[in-house]
N, CA, C and O atoms as a GROMACS GRO file, in nm:
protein
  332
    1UNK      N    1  -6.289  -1.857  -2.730
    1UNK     CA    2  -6.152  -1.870  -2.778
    1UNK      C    3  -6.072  -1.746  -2.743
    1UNK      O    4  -5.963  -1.794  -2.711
    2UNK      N    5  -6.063  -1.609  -2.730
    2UNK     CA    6  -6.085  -1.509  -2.732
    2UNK      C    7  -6.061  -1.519  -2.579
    2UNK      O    8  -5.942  -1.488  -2.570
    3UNK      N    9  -6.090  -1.535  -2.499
    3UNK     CA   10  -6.080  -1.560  -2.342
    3UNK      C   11  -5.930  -1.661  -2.312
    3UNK      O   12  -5.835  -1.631  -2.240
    4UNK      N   13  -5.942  -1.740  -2.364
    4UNK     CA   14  -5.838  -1.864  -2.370
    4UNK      C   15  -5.698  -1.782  -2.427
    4UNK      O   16  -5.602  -1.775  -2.351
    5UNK      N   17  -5.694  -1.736  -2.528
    5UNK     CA   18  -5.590  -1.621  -2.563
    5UNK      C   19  -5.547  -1.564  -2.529
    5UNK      O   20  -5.424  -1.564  -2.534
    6UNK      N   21  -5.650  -1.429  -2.440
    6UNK     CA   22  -5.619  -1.347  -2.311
    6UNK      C   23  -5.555  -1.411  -2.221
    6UNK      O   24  -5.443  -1.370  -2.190
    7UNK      N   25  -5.620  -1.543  -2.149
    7UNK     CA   26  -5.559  -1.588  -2.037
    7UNK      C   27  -5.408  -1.639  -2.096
    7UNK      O   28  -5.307  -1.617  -2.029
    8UNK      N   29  -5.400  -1.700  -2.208
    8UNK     CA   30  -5.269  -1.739  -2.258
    8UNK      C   31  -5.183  -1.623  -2.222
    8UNK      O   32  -5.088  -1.626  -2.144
    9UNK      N   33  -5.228  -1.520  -2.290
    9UNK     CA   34  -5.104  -1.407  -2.279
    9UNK      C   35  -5.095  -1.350  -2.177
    9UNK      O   36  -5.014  -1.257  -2.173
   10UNK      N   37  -5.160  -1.375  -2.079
   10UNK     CA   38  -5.197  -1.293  -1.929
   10UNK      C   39  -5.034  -1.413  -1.863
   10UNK      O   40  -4.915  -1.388  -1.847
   11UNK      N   41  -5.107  -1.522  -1.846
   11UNK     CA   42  -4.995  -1.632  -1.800
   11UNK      C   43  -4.826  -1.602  -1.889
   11UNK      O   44  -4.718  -1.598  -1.830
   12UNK      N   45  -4.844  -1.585  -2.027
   12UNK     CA   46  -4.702  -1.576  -2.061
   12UNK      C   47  -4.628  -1.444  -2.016
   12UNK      O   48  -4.505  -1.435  -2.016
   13UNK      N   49  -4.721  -1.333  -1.973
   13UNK     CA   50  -4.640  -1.208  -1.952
   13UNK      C   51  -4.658  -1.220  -1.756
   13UNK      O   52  -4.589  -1.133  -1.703
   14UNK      N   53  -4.721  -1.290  -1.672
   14UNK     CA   54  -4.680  -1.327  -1.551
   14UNK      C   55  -4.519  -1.395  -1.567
   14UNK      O   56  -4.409  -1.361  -1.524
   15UNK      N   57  -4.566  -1.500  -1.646
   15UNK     CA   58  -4.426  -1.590  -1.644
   15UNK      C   59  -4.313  -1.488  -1.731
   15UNK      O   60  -4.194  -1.509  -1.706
   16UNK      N   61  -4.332  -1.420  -1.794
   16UNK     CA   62  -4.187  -1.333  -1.800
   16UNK      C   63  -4.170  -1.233  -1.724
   16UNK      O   64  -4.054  -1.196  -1.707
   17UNK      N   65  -4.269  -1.168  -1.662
   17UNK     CA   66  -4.226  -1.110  -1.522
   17UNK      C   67  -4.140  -1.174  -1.406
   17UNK      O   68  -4.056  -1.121  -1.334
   18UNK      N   69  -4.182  -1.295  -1.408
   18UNK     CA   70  -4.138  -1.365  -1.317
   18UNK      C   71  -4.004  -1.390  -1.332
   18UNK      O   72  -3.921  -1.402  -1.242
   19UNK      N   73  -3.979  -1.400  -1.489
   19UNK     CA   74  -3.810  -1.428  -1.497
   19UNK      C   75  -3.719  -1.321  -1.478
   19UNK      O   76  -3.606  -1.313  -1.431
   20UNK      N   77  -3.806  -1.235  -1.533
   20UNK     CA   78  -3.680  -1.076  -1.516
   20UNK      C   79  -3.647  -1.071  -1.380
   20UNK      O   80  -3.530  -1.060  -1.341
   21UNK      N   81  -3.797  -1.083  -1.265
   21UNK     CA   82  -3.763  -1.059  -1.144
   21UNK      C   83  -3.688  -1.171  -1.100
   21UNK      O   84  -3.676  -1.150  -0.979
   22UNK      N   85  -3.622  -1.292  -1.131
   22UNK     CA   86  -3.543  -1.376  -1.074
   22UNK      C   87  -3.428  -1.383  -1.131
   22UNK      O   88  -3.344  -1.450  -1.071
   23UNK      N   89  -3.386  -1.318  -1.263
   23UNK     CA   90  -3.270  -1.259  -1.291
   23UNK      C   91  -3.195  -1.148  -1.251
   23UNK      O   92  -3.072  -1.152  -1.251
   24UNK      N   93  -3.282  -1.009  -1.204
   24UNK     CA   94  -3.255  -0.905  -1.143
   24UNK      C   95  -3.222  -0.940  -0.971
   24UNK      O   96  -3.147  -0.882  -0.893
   25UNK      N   97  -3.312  -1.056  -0.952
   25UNK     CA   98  -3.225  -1.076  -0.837
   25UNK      C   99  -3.099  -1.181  -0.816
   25UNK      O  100  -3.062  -1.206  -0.701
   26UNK      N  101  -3.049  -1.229  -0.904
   26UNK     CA  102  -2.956  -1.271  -0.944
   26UNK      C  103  -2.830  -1.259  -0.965
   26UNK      O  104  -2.730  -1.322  -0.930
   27UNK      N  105  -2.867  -1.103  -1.074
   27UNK     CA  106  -2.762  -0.996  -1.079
   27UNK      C  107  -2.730  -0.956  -0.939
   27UNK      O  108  -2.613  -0.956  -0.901
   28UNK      N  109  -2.853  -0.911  -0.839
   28UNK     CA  110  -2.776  -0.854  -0.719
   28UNK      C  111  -2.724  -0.935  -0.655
   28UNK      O  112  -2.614  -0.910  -0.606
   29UNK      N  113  -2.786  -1.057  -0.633
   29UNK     CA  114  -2.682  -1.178  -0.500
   29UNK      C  115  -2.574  -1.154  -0.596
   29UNK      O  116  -2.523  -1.060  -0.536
   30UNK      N  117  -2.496  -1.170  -0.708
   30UNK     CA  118  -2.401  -1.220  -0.799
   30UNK      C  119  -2.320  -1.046  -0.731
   30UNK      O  120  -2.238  -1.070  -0.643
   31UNK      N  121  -2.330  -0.959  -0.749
   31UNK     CA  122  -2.262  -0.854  -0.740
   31UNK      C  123  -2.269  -0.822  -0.598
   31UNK      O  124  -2.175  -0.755  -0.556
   32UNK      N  125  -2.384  -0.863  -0.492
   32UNK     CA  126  -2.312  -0.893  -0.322
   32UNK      C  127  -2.199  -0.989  -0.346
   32UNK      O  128  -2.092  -0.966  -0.288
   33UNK      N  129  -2.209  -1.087  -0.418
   33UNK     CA  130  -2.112  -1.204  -0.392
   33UNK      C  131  -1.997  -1.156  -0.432
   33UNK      O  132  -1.903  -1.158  -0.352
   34UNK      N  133  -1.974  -1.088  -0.597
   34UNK     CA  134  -1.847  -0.984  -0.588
   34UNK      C  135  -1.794  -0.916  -0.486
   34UNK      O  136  -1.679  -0.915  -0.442
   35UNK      N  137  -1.906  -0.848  -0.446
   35UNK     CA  138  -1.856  -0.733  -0.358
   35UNK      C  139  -1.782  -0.788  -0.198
   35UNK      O  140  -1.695  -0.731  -0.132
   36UNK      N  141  -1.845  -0.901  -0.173
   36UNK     CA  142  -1.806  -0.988  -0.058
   36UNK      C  143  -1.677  -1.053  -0.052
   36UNK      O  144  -1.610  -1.077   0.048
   37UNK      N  145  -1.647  -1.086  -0.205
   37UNK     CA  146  -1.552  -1.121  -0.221
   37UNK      C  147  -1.370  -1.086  -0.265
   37UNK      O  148  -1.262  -1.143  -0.250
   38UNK      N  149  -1.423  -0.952  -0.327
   38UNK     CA  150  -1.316  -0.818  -0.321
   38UNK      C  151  -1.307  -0.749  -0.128
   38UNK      O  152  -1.220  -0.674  -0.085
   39UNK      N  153  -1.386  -0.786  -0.076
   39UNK     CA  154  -1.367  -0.739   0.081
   39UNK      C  155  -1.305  -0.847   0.126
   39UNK      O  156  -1.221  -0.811   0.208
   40UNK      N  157  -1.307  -0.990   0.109
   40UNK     CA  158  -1.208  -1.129   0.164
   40UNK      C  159  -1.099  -1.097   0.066
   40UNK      O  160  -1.002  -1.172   0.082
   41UNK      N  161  -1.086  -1.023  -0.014
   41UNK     CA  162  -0.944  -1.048  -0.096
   41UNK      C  163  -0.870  -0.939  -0.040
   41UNK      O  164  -0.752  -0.964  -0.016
   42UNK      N  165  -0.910  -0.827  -0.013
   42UNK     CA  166  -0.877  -0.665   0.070
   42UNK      C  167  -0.814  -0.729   0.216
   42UNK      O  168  -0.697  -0.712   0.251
   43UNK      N  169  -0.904  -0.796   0.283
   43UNK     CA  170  -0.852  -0.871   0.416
   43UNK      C  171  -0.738  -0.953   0.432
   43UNK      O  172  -0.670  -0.961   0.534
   44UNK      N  173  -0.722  -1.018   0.315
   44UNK     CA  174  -0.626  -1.099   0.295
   44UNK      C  175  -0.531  -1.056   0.295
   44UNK      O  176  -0.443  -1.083   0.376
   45UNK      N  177  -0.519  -0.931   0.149
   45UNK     CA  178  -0.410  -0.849   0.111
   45UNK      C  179  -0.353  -0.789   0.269
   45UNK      O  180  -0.231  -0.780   0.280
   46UNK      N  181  -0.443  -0.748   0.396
   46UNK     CA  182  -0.386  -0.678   0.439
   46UNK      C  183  -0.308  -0.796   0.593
   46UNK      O  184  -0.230  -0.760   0.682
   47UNK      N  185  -0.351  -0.893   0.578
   47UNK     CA  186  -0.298  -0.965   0.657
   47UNK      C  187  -0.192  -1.049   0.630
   47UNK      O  188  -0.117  -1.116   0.701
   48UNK      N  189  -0.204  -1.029   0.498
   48UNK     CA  190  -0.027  -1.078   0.389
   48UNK      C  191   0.064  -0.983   0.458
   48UNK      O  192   0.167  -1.030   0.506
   49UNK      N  193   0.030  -0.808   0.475
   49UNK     CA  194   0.092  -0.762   0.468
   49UNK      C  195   0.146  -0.748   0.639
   49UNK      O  196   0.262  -0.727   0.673
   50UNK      N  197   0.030  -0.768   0.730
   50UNK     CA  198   0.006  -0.773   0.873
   50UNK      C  199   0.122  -0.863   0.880
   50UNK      O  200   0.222  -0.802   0.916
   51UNK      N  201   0.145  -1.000   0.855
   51UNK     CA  202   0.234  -1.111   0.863
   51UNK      C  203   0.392  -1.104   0.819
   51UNK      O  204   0.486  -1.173   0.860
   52UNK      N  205   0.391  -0.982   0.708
   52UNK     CA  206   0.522  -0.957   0.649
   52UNK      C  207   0.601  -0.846   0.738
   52UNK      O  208   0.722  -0.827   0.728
   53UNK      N  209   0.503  -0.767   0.838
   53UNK     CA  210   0.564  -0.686   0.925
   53UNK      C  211   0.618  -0.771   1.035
   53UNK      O  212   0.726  -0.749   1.090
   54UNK      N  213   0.518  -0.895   1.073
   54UNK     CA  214   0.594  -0.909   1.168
   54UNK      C  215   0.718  -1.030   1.160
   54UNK      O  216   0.792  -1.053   1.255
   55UNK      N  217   0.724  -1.093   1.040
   55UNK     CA  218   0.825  -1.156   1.029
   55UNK      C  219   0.961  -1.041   1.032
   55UNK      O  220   1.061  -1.080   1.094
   56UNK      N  221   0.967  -0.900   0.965
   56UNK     CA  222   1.055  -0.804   0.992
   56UNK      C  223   1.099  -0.778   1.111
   56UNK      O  224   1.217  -0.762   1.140
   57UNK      N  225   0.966  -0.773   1.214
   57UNK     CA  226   0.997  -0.770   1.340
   57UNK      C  227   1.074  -0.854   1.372
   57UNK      O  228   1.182  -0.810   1.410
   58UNK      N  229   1.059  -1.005   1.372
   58UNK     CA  230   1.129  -1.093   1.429
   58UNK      C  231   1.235  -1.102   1.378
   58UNK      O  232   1.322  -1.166   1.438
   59UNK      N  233   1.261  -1.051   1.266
   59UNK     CA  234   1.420  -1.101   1.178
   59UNK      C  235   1.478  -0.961   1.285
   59UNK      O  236   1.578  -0.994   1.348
   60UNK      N  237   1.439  -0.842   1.307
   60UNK     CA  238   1.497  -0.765   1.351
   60UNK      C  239   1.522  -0.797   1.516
   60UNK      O  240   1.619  -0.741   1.568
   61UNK      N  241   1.477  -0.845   1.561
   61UNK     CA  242   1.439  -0.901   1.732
   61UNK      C  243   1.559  -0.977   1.679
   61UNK      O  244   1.669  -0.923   1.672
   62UNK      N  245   1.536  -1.102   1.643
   62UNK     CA  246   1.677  -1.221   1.601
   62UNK      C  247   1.808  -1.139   1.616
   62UNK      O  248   1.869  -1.160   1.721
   63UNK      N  249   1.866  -1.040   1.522
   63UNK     CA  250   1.943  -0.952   1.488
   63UNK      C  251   1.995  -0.913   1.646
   63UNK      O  252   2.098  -0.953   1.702
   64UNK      N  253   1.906  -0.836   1.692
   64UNK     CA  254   1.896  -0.760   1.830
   64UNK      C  255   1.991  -0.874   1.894
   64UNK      O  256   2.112  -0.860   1.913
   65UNK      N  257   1.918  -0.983   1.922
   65UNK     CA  258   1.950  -1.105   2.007
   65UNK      C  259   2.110  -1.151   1.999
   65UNK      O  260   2.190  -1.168   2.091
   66UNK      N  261   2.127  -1.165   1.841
   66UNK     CA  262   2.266  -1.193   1.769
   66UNK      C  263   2.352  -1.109   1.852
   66UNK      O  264   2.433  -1.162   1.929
   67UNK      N  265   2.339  -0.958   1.840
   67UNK     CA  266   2.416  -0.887   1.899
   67UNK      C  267   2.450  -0.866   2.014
   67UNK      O  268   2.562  -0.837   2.056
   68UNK      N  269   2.306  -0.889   2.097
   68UNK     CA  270   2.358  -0.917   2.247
   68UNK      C  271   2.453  -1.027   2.272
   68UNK      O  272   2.552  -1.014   2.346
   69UNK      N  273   2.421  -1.138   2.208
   69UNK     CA  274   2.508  -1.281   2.254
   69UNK      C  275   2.650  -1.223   2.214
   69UNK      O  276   2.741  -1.251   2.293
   70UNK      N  277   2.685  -1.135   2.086
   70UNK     CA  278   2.829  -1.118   2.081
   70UNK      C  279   2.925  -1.021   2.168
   70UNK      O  280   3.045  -1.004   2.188
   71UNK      N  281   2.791  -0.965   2.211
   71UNK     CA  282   2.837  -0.814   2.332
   71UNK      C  283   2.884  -0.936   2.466
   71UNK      O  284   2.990  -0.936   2.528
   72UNK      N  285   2.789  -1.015   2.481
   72UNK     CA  286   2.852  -1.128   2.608
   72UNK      C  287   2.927  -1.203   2.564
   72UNK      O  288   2.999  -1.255   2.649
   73UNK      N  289   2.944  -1.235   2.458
   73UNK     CA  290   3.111  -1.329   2.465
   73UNK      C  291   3.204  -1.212   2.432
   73UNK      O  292   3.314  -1.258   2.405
   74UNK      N  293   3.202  -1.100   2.426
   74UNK     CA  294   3.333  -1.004   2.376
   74UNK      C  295   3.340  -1.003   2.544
   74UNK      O  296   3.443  -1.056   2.586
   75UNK      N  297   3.245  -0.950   2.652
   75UNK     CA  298   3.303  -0.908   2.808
   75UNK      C  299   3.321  -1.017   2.848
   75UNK      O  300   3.373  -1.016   2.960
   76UNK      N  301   3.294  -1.151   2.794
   76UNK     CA  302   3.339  -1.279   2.871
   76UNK      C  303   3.471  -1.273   2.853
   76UNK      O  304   3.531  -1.263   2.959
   77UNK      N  305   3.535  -1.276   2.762
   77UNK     CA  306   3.660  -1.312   2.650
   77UNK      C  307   3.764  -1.177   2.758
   77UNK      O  308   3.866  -1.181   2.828
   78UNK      N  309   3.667  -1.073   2.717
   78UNK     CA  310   3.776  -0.939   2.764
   78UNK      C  311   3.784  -0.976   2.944
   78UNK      O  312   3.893  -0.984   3.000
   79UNK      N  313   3.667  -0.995   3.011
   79UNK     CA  314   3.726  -0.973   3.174
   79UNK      C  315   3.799  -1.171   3.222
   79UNK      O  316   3.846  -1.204   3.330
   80UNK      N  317   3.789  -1.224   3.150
   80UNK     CA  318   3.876  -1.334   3.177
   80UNK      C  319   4.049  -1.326   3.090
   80UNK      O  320   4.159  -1.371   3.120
   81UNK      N  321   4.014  -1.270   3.010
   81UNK     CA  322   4.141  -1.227   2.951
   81UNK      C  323   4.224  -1.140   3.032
   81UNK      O  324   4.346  -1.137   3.018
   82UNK      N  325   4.139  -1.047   3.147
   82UNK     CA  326   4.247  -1.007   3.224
   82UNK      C  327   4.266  -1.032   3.405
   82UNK      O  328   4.321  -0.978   3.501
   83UNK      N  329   4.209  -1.110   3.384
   83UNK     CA  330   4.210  -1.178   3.525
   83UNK      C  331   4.337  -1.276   3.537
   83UNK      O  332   4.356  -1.339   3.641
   0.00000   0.00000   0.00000
């Protein structure tokens, strides 16, 4: 009986070894998976911001463009105006 006991408690403290070690690795995939996932949110943030430069660009390019077209109808207007 005495043997049967031992082995009982031999098996119950394997099997709670076994759980700590599949919780501890748990915790770590769970905190790679944080950590993986604050680096896709960092990427994001910076390609929000990558995308907001260049819409500036283009509103400023547009602008640019605006002004050329009014610089050519002012010398259209002015050298037919004196012809």
């Amino acid at each position: 009986m005495d043997q049967r006991a031992e082995a009982s408690k031999e098996n119950e403290d394997r099997h709670a070894m076994a759980s700590k070690e599949i919780r501890e690795e748990q915790l770590v995939h769970s905190c790679k998976a944080q950590e993986a996932e604050e680096q896709l949110l960092m990427v994001m943030a910076r390609q929000a911001d990558v995308s907001a430069r260049q819409v500036d660009v283009s509103a400023r390019q547009a602008d640019v463009s605006a002004r050329q077209v009014d610089v050519s109808v002012r010398q259209y207007v002015f050298y037919t105006s004196t012809s």
